[in-house]
MARZA-729861 format. One line per 3 residues: their letters; for each residue y, x, z of C-alpha. Coordinates in nm, 2 decimals. Layout:
// MARZA-729861
A> Y:X:Z ~ ... .
This chain:
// MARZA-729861
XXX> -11.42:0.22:-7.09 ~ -11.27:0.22:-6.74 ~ -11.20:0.56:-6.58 .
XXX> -11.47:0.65:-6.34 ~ -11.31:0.74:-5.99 ~ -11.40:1.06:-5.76 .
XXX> -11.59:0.84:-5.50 ~ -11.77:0.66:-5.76 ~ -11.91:0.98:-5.94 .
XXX> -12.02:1.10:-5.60 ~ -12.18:0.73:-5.46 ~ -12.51:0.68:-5.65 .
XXX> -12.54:0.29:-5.79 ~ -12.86:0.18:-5.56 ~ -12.70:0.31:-5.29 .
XXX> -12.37:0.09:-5.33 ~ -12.64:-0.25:-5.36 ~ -12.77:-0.16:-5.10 .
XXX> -12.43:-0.10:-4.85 ~ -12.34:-0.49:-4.97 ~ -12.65:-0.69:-4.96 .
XXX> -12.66:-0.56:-4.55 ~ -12.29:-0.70:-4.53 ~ -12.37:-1.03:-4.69 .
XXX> -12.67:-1.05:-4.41 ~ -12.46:-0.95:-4.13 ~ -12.20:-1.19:-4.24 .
XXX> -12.48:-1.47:-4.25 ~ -12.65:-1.35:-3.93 ~ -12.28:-1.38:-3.73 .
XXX> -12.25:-1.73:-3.88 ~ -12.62:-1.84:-3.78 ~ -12.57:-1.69:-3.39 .
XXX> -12.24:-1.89:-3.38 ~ -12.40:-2.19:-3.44 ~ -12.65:-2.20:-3.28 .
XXX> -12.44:-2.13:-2.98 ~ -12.20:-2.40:-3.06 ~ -12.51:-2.65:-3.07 .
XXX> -12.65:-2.54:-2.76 ~ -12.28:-2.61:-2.57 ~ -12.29:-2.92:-2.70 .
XXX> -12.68:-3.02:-2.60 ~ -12.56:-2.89:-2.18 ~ -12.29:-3.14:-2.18 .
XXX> -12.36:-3.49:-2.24 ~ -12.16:-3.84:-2.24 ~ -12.05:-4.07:-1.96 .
XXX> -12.23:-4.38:-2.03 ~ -12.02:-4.73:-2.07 ~ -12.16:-5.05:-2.01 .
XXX> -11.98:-5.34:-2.20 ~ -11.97:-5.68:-1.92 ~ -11.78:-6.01:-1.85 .
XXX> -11.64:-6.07:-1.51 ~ -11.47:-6.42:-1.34 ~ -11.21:-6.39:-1.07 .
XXX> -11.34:-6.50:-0.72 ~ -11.11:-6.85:-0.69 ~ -11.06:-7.10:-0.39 .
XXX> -11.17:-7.47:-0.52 ~ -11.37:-7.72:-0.33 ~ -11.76:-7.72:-0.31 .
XXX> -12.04:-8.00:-0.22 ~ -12.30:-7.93:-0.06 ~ -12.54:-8.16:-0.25 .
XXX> -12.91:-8.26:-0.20 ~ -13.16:-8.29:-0.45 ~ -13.48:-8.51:-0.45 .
XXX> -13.67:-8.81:-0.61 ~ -13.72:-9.13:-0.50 ~ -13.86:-9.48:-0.56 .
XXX> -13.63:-9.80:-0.62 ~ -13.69:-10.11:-0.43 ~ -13.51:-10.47:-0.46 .
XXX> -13.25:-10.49:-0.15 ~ -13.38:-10.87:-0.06 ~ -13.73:-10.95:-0.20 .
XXX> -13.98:-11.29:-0.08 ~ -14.35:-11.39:-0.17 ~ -14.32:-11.71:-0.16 .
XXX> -14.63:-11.88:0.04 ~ -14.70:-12.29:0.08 ~ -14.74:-12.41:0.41 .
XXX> -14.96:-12.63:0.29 ~ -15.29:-12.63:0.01 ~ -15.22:-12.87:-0.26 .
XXX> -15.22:-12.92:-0.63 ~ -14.91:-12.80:-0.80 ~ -14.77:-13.12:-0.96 .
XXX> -14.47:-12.95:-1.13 ~ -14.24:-12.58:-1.19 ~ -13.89:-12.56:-1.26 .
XXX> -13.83:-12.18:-1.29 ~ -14.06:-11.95:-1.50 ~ -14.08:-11.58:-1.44 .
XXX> -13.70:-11.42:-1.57 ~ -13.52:-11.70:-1.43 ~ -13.24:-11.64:-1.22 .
XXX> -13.20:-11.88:-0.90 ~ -13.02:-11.88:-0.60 ~ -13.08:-11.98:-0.22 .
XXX> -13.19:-12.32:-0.18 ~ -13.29:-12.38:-0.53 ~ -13.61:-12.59:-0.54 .
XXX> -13.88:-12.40:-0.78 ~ -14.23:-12.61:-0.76 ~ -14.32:-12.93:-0.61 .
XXX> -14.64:-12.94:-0.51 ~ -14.87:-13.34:-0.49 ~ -14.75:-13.50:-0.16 .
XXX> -14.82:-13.88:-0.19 ~ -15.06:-13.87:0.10 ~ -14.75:-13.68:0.27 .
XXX> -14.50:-13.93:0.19 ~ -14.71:-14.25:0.30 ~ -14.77:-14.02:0.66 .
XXX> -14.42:-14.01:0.69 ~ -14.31:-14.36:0.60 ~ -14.58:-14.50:0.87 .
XXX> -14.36:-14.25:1.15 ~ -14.06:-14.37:1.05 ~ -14.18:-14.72:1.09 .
XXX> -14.26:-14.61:1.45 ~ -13.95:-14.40:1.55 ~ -13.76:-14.71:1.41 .
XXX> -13.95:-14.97:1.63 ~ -13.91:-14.73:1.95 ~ -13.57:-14.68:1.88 .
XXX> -13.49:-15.11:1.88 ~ -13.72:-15.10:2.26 ~ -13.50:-14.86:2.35 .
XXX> -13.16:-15.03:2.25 ~ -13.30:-15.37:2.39 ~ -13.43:-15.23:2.74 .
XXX> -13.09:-15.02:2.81 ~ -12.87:-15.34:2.65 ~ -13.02:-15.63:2.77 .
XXX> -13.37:-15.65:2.94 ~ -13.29:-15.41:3.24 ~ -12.92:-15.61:3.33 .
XXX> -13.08:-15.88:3.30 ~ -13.32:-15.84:3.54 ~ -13.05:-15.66:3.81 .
XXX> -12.84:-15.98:3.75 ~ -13.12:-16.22:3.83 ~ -13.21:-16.00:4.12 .
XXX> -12.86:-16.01:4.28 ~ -12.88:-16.45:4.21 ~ -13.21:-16.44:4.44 .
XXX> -13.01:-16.25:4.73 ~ -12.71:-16.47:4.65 ~ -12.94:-16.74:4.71 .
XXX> -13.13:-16.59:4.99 ~ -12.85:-16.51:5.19 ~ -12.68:-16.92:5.12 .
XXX> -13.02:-17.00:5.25 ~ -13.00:-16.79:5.59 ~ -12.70:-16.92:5.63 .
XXX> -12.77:-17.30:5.63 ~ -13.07:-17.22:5.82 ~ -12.88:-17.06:6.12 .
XXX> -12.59:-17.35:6.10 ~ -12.85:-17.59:6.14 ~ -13.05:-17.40:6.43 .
XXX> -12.74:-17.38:6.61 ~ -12.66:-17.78:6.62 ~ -12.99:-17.86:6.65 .
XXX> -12.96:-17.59:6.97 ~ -12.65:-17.80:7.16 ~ -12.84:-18.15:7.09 .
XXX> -13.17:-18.03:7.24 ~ -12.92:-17.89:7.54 ~ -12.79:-18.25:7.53 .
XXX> -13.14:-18.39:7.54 ~ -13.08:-18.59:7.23 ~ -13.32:-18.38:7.02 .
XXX> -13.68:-18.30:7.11 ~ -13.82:-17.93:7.14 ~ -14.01:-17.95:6.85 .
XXX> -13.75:-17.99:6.62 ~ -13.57:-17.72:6.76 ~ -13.89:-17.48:6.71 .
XXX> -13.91:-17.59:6.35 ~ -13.54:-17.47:6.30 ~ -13.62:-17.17:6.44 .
XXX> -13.92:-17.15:6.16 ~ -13.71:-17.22:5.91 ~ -13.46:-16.97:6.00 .
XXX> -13.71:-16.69:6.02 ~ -13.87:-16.79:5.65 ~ -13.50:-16.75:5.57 .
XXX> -13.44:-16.43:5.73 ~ -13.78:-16.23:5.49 ~ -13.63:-16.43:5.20 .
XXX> -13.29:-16.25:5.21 ~ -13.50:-15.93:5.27 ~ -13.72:-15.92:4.99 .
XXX> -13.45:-16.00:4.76 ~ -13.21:-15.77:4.88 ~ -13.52:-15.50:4.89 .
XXX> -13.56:-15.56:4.51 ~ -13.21:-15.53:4.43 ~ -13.18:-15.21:4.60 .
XXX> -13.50:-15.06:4.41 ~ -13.40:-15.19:4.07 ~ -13.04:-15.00:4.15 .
XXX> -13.16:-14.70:4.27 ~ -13.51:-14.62:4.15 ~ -13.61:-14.85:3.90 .
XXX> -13.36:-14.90:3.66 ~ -13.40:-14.48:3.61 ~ -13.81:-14.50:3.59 .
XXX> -13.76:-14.78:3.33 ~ -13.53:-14.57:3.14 ~ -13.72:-14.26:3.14 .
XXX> -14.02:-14.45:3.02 ~ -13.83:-14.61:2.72 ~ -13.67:-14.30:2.61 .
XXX> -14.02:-14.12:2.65 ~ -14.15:-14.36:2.38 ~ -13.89:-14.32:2.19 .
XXX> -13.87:-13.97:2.19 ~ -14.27:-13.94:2.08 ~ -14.21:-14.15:1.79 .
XXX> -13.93:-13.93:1.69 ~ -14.15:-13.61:1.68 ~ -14.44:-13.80:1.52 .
XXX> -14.13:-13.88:1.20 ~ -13.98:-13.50:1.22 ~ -14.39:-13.37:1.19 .
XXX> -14.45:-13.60:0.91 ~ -14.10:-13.54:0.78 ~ -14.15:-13.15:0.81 .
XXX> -14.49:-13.21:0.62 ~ -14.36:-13.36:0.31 ~ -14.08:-13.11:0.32 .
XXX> -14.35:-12.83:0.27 ~ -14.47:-12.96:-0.08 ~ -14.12:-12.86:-0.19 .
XXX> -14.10:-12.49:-0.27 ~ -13.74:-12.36:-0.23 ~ -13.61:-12.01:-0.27 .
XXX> -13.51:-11.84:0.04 ~ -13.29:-11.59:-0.15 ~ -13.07:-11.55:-0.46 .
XXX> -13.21:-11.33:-0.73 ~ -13.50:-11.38:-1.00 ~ -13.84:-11.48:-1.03 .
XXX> -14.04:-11.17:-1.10 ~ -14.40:-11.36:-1.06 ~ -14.56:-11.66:-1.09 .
XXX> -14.93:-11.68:-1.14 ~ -15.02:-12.03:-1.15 ~ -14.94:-12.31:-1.38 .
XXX> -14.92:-12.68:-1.33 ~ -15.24:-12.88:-1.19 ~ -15.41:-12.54:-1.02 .
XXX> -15.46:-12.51:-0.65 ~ -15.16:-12.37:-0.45 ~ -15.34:-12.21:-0.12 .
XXX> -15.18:-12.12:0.20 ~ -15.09:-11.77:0.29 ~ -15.12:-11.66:-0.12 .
XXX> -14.78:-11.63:-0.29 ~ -14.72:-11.90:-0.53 ~ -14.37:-11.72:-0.68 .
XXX> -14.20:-11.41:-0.61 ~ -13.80:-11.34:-0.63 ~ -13.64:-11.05:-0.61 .
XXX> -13.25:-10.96:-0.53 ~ -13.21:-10.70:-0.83 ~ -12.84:-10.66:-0.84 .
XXX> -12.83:-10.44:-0.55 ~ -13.10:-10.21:-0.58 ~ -13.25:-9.95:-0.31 .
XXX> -13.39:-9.60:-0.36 ~ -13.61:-9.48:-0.07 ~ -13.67:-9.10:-0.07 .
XXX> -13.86:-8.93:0.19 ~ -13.64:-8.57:0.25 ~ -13.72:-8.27:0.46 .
XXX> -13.59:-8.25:0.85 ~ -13.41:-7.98:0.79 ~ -13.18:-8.13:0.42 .
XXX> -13.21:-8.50:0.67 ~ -12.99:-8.35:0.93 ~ -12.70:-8.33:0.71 .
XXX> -12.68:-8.66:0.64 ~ -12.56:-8.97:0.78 ~ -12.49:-9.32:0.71 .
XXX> -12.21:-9.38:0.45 ~ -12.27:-9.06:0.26 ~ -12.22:-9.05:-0.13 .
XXX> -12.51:-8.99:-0.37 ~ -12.60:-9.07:-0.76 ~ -12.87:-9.17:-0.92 .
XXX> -13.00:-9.01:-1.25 ~ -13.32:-9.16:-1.47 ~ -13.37:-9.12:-1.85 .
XXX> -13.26:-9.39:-1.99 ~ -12.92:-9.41:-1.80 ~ -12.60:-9.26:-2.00 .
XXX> -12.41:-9.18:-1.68 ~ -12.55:-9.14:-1.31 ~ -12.54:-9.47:-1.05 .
XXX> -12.31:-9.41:-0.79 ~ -12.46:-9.57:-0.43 ~ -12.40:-9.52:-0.08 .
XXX> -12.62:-9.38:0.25 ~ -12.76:-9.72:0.43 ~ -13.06:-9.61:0.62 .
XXX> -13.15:-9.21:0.79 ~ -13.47:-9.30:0.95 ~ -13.44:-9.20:1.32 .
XXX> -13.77:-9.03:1.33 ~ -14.01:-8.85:1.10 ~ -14.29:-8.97:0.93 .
XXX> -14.61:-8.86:1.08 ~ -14.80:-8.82:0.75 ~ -14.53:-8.62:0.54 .
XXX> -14.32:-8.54:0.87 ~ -14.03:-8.59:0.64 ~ -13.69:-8.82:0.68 .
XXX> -13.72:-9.17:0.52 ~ -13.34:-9.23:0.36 ~ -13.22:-9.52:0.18 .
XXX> -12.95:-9.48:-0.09 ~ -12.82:-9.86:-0.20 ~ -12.68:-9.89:-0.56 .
XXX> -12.53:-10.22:-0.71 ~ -12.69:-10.27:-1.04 ~ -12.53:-10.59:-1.20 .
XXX> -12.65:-10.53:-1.59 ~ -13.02:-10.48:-1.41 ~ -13.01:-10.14:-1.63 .
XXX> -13.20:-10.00:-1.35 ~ -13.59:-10.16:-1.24 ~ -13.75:-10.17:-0.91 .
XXX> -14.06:-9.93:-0.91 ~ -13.90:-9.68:-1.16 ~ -13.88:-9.30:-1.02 .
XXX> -13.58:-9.18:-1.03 ~ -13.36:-8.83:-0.93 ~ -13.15:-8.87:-0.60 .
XXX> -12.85:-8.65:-0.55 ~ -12.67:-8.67:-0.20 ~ -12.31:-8.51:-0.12 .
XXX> -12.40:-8.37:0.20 ~ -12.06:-8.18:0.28 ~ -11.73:-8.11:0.09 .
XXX> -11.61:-7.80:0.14 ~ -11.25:-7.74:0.01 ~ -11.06:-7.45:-0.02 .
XXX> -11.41:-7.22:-0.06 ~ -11.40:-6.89:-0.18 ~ -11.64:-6.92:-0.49 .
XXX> -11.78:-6.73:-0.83 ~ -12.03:-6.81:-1.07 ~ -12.38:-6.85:-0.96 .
XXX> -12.52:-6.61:-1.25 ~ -12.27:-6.33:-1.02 ~ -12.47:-6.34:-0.71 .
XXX> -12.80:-6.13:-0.73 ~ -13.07:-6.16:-0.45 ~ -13.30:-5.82:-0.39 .
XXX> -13.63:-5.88:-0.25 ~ -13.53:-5.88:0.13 ~ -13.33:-6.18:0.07 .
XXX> -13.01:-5.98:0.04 ~ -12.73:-6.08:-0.16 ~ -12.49:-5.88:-0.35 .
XXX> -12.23:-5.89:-0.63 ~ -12.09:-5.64:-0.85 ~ -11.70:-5.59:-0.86 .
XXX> -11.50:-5.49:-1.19 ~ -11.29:-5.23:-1.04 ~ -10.92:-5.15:-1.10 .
XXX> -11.06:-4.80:-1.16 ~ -11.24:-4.94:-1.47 ~ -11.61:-4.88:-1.29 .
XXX> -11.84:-5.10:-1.16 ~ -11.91:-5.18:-0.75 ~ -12.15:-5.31:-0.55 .
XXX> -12.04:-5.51:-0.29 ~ -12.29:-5.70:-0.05 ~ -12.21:-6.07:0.03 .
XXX> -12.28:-6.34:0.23 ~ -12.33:-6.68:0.03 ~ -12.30:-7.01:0.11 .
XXX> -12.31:-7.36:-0.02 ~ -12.44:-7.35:-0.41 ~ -12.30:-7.65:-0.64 .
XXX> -12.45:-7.62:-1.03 ~ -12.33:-7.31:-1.11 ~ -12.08:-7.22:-0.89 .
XXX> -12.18:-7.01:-0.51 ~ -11.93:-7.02:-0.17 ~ -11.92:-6.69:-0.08 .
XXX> -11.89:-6.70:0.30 ~ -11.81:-6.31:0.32 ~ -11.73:-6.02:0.14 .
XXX> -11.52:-6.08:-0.10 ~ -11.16:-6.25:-0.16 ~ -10.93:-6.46:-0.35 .
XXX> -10.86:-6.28:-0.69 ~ -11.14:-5.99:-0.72 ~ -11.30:-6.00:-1.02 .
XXX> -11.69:-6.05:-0.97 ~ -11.92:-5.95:-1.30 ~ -12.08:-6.20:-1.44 .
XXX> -12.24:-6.05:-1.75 ~ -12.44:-5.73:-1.77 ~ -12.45:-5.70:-1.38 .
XXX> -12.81:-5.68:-1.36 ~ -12.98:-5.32:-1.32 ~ -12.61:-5.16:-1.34 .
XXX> -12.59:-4.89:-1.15 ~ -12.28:-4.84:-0.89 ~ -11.97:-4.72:-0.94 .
XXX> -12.06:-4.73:-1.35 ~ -11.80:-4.68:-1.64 ~ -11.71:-5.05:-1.76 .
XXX> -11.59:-5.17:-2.05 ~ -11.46:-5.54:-1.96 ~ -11.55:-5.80:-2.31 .
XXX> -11.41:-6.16:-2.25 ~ -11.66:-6.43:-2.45 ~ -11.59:-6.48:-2.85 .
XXX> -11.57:-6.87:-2.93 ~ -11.89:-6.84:-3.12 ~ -12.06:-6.74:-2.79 .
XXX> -12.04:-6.32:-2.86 ~ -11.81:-6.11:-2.66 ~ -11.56:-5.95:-2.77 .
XXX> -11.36:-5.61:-2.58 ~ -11.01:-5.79:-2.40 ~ -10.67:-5.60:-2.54 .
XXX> -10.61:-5.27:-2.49 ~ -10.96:-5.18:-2.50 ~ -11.11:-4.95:-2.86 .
XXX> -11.31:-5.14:-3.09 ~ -11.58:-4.95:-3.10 ~ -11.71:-5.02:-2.78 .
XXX> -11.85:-5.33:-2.94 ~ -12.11:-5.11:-3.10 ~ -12.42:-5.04:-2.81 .
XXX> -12.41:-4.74:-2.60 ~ -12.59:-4.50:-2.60 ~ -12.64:-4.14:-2.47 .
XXX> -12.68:-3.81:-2.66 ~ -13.09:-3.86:-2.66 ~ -12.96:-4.20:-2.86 .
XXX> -13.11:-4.43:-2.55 ~ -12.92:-4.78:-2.57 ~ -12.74:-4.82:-2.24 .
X> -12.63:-5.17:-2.27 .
C-alpha cells in the first residue's frame, strides 16, 4: 500500500471529486466562450467578391457602314413581244429556254395576202420611177428643143418678111409697084412679127416655169408609188417576229396554226445575265447612298453573296410607302440567280478606316438610350465608362467617344457588374470555356461566392 500523505488524511474523498469535475467544466466552458467568439469575428467580416470576365482591347481598323434590306430581282432588259398585225401563226423557231440574240427572227406569221400587196406596189413604184427617168431624160428636152426650132424659124420668117417689105417699099416709091402689094407686105410682116412672139413666149415658159411644174409633177407620182411599196413592204415585214433584244425566251403561249392578235404578247425574252434588284429603303438609310455604291446579294441557295453595283436612287419618295426606290445591278452569267426571287440586299454605305472599335457584345444600352462599356482596369477592378457609338458592322461597334486605342473593354460577364468590382481576367479555352490568363490562381475557376454561399458570377 502507498503511504497516505498529511493533506490527503485531512481532504475527505467526495470532496476531492468534486474540486476536479468543476475544473474539467471551467476548462470546457473557456473553450466553448472562445469559440463562439472566434465564430462570431469571422461572421462580421465577410469576403470581397470576384467576378471572373473576358475583355478585347479597343483597336483602330476600318468599318462599313452597311445597309440591310430585301428586295425583288428584275431582268435588266425584258420585251413582250406584240404583232402589229392579227394573223395565223404559220411557224416558231425558238421555244421557251432558248437563248437568242437581237435581230433573231422567232415566228413567222401567214402573209401571202401581204406579199401579193406588196408585189402589186412595187410594180407601181417601178413604173413611176421609168416616167420619171423618161420625162427628166428625154420628153421635157425634147420639147425645149423643138420650142427653140419654132422661134428659130419664127424669127427667119420676120426677117424675110421685113426684107421683102422694104424692096417692095422703094418700088412703090418708084411707082413700079402698086399700093396693094405694098399693104399685103406689110400683112405679112405683122403675121410674122406674133409668130416670133408666141414662140419665143413658149420658150421662155418651158425655161422658166414649166420645165419645174413638170418636174414636180413627175417626182410627185413617183414619190406616191414609193410610199404605197414601203407601206406594203412595212406590212409584210410585220408577219416576221424578230427579237428586239439578246437574252431568252421566258414565254410563249401559242403554238403553230392559232391566232396571233394585236396588242397580246406572242413571246417574251428576257436579258437574264445582268440581273436587277429593286428595293424600296427608308429616306433616312436612302440618303447615304449614291450611285456607284457597292452591295451583295444573299438568297438560300447561293454559296457565296453576288457582288453588284448602285445604278438607280430614285430622286423622290414613293407616295404609298414614302420610301426610296434603289436599284442594285448584279451580272449573273451561270443564271444561278432568277427574276422574281426575294432576296437580302446589303449596301456599303461608308467606309470608315482607322475607327476606334470593340466588340458589339461590349457596348450595353440602358433604357434612356445610353450607352456604356465596362473597362478592365490596371487596378484589377471593373469601370464603367459611358460612350458614344457609332457605325455598327456584324459584330464589331465604332466608338465615336470615350474610349481609346489599347483600353481593354469587357466583353464577358459585363452585364449587371457592378462598378469599380474585383476582376478576375479568364481568356477563352479552345473548347469554348474560359480559362484564368497567367499569373492568375486556379481556383478562381471555381464560382464565387460570398460567405451566405450566394454565387456571384
Amino acid at each position: 500500500m502507498n503511504p497516505i500523505t498529511e493533506n490527503q488524511k485531512r481532504i475527505p474523498p467526495k470532496q476531492e471529486r468534486a474540486k476536479q469535475r468543476w475544473r474539467e467544466f471551467s476548462v470546457v466552458l473557456a473553450g466553448c466562450l472562445m469559440l463562439g467568439s472566434m465564430s462570431c469575428s469571422s461572421g462580421n467580416q465577410e469576403v470581397e467578391p470576384v467576378v471572373n470576365v473576358q475583355v478585347a482591347a479597343v483597336e483602330k481598323t476600318t468599318i462599313e457602314h452597311t445597309v440591310h434590306t430585301t428586295a425583288v430581282l428584275f431582268p435588266r432588259q425584258q420585251s413582250a413581244i406584240v404583232p402589229k398585225i392579227s394573223a395565223p401563226v404559220e411557224k416558231f423557231l425558238v421555244n421557251r429556254g432558248s437563248k437568242v440574240r437581237e435581230g433573231q427572227l422567232l415566228a413567222v406569221l401567214e402573209n401571202r395576202d401581204l406579199s401579193a400587196a406588196a408585189e402589186d406596189t412595187k410594180g407601181s413604184y417601178d413604173q413611176a420611177q421609168a416616167t420619171y427617168d423618161a420625162f427628166t431624160a428625154a420628153n421635157l428636152p425634147e420639147e425645149i428643143q423643138k420650142a427653140e426650132a419654132d422661134l428659130q424659124q419664127a424669127q427667119k420668117s420676120l426677117d424675110a418678111e421685113e426684107q421683102i417689105y422694104t424692096s417692095r417699099q422703094q418700088l412703090y416709091k418708084e411707082g413700079a409697084l402698086p399700093r396693094k402689094d405694098l399693104d399685103q407686105t406689110v400683112v405679112d410682116i405683122t403675121a410674122a412679127r406674133n409668130q416670133y412672139a408666141i414662140a419665143k413666149t413658149h420658150l421662155d415658159k418651158l425655161n422658166a416655169i414649166g420645165r419645174q411644174q413638170e418636174l414636180k409633177a413627175a417626182a410627185g407620182q413617183l414619190e406616191s408609188a414609193k410610199g404605197k411599196y414601203m407601206g406594203a413592204e412595212a406590212q409584210l415585214s410585220y408577219s416576221e417576229i424578230r427579237s428586239p433584244i439578246s437574252g431568252v425566251v421566258t414565254d410563249r403561249p401559242l403554238y403553230p396554226g392559232e391566232m396571233a392578235t394585236v396588242g397580246i404578247p406572242l413571246i417574251t425574252v428576257m436579258d437574264t445575265e445582268v440581273l436587277i434588284a429593286k428595293a424600296h429603303i427608308p429616306q433616312s438609310e436612302a440618303a447615304l447612298l449614291k450611285v456607284g455604291d457597292k452591295g451583295t446579294i444573299v438568297t438560300p441557295e447561293l454559296k457565296e453573296p453576288v457582288a453588284g453595283k448602285v445604278t438607280v436612287v430614285s430622286p423622290a419618295l414613293d407616295p404609298n410607302s414614302t420610301t426610296v426606290e434603289v436599284w442594285l445591278e448584279a451580272k449573273n452569267p451561270k443564271n444561278e440567280l432568277k427574276p422574281g426571287t426575294t432576296v437580302d440586299l446589303t449596301f456599303t454605305a461608308q467606309v470608315i478606316k482607322d475607327a476606334l472599335a470593340v466588340p458589339t457584345v461590349s457596348v450595353l444600352t440602358a433604357a434612356d438610350g445610353s450607352t456604356t462599356v465596362m473597362l478592365a482596369g490596371s487596378d484589377g477592378r471593373a469601370h464603367q465608362q459611358a460612350v458614344k457609338a457609332g457605325v455598327r458592322q456584324g459584330d464589331l461597334t465604332q466608338i465615336l467617344e470615350g474610349v481609346t486605342d489599347g483600353q481593354k473593354v469587357i466583353t464577358v460577364g459585363a452585364y449587371g457588374l457592378v462598378d469599380n468590382t474585383k476582376i478576375n481576367i479568364e481568356s477563352p479555352a479552345p473548347g469554348g470555356e474560359s480559362k484564368p490568363e497567367a499569373g492568375e490562381k486556379s481556383k478562381m475557376q471555381s464560382p464565387v461566392t460570398n460567405s451566405q454561399g450566394r454565387k456571384l458570377a
